[in-house]
C-alpha positions as CSV (number, residue, x, y, z in Angstrom):
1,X,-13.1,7.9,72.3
2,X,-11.2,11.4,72.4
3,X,-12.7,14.0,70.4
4,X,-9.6,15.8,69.0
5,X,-5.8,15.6,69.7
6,X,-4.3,19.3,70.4
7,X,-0.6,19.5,69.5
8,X,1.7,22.6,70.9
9,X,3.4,23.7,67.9
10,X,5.8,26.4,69.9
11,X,5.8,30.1,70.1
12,X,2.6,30.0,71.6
13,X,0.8,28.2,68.8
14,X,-1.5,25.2,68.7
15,X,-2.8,22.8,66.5
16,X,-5.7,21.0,67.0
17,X,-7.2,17.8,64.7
18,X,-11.0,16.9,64.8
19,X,-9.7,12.9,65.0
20,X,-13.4,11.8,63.3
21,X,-12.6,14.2,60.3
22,X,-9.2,15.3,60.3
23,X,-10.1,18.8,60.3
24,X,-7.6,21.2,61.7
25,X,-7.8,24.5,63.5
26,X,-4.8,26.7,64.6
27,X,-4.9,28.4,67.7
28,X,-2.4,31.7,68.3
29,X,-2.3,33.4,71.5
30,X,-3.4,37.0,70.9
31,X,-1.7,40.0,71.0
32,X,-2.5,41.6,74.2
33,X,-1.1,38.7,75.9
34,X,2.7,37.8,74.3
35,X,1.5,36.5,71.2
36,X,1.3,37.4,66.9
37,X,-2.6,36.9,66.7
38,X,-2.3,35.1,63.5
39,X,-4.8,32.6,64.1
40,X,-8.2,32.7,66.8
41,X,-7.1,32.6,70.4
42,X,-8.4,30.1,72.5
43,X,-10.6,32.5,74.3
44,X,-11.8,34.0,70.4
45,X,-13.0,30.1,69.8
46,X,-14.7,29.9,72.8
47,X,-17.0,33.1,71.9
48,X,-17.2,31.8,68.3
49,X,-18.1,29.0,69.4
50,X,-21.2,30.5,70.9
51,X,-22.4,31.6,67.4
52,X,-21.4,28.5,65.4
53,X,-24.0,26.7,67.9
54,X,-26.7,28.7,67.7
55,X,-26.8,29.2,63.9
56,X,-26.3,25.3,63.8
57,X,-29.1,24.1,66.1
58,X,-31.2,27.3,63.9
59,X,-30.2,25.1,61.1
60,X,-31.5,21.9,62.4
61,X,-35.0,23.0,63.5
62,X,-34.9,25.4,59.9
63,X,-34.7,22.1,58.1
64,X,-37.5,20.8,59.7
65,X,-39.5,23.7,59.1
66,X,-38.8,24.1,55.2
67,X,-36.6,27.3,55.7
68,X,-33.4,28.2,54.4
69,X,-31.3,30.2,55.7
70,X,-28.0,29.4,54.1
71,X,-25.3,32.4,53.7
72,X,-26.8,33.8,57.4
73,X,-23.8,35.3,58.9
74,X,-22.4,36.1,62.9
75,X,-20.7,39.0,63.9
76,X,-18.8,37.7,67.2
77,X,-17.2,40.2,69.9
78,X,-15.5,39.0,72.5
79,X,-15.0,41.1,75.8
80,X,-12.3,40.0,78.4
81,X,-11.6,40.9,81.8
82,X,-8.2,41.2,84.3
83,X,-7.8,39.5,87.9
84,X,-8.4,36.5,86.5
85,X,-8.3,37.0,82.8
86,X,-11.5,35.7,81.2
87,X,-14.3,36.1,78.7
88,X,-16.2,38.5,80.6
89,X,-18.8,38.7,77.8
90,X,-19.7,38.1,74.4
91,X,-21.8,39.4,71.9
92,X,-23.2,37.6,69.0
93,X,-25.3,39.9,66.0
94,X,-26.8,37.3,63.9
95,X,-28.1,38.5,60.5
96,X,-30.2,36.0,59.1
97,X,-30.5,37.1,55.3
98,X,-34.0,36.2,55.4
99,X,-37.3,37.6,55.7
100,X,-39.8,34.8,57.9
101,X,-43.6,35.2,59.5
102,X,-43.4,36.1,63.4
103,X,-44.2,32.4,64.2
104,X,-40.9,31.2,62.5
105,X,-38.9,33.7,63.5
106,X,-39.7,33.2,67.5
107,X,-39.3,29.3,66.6
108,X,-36.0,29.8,65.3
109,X,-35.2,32.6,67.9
110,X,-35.9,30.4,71.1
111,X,-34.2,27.4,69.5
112,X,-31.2,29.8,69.2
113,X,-31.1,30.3,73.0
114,X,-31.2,26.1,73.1
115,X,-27.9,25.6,71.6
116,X,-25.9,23.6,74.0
117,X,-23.0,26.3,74.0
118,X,-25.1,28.5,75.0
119,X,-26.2,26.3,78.5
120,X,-22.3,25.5,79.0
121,X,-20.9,29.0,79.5
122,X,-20.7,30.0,82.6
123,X,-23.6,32.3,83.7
124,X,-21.3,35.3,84.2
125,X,-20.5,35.8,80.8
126,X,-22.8,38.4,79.6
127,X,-24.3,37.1,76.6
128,X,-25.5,40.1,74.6
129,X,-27.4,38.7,71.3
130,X,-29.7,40.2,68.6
131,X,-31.2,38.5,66.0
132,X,-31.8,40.6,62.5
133,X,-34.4,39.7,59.7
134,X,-34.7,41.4,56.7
């Protein structure tokens, strides 16, 4: 079964449905490269994607640790490159919101580095990631 159904909108705009949920996320293409940048570029979901895993599999071995975490936040920067143009890097600041023993915090640190996002992206794209605690 497909995962999602991507429809091209025009003027360099997509649209893509989640089929399970409906959900629906517009893509632009960004400015630097003919297009308005009202909406994440393909490339910009790609690196958010990066931080959306890892806070999510943090969230599944959280839960079965007794932690919360709820309202941590990502700051996500993507770098591209020329000749091809790529993601040449990305860099992902996590700020947990949370203070945690050492022993929970390098659980939850190495599981970070387990999301499966993080295993997909090609290994060079510099992945520069900190992790902040309170």
């Amino acid at each position: 079964m497909s995962t999602s159904k991507v429809k091209y909108l025009g003027n360099l705009r997509t649209e893509s449905t989640h089929l399970q949920s409906g959900a629906t996320i517009l893509t632009d293409a960004p400015t630097d490269n003919h297009g308005r940048g009202k909406a994440f570029s393909p490339t910009d979901m790609l690196a958010n994607s990066l931080a959306t895993c890892m806070l999510t599999v943090m969230g599944i071995k959280a839960e079965t640790l007794g932690v919360d975490f709820t309202g941590a936040t990502a700051d996500v920067t993507k770098i591209m490159g020329t000749e091809p143009r790529r993601v040449t890097g990305i860099k992902v600041v996590l700020n947990m919101g949370i203070a945690a023993d050492e022993k929970t915090k390098t659980i939850l640190e190495r599981t970070a580095f387990t999301c499966p996002v993080h295993f997909s992206l090609h290994p060079k794209i510099e992945k520069d990631i900190t992790i902040n605690w309170l």
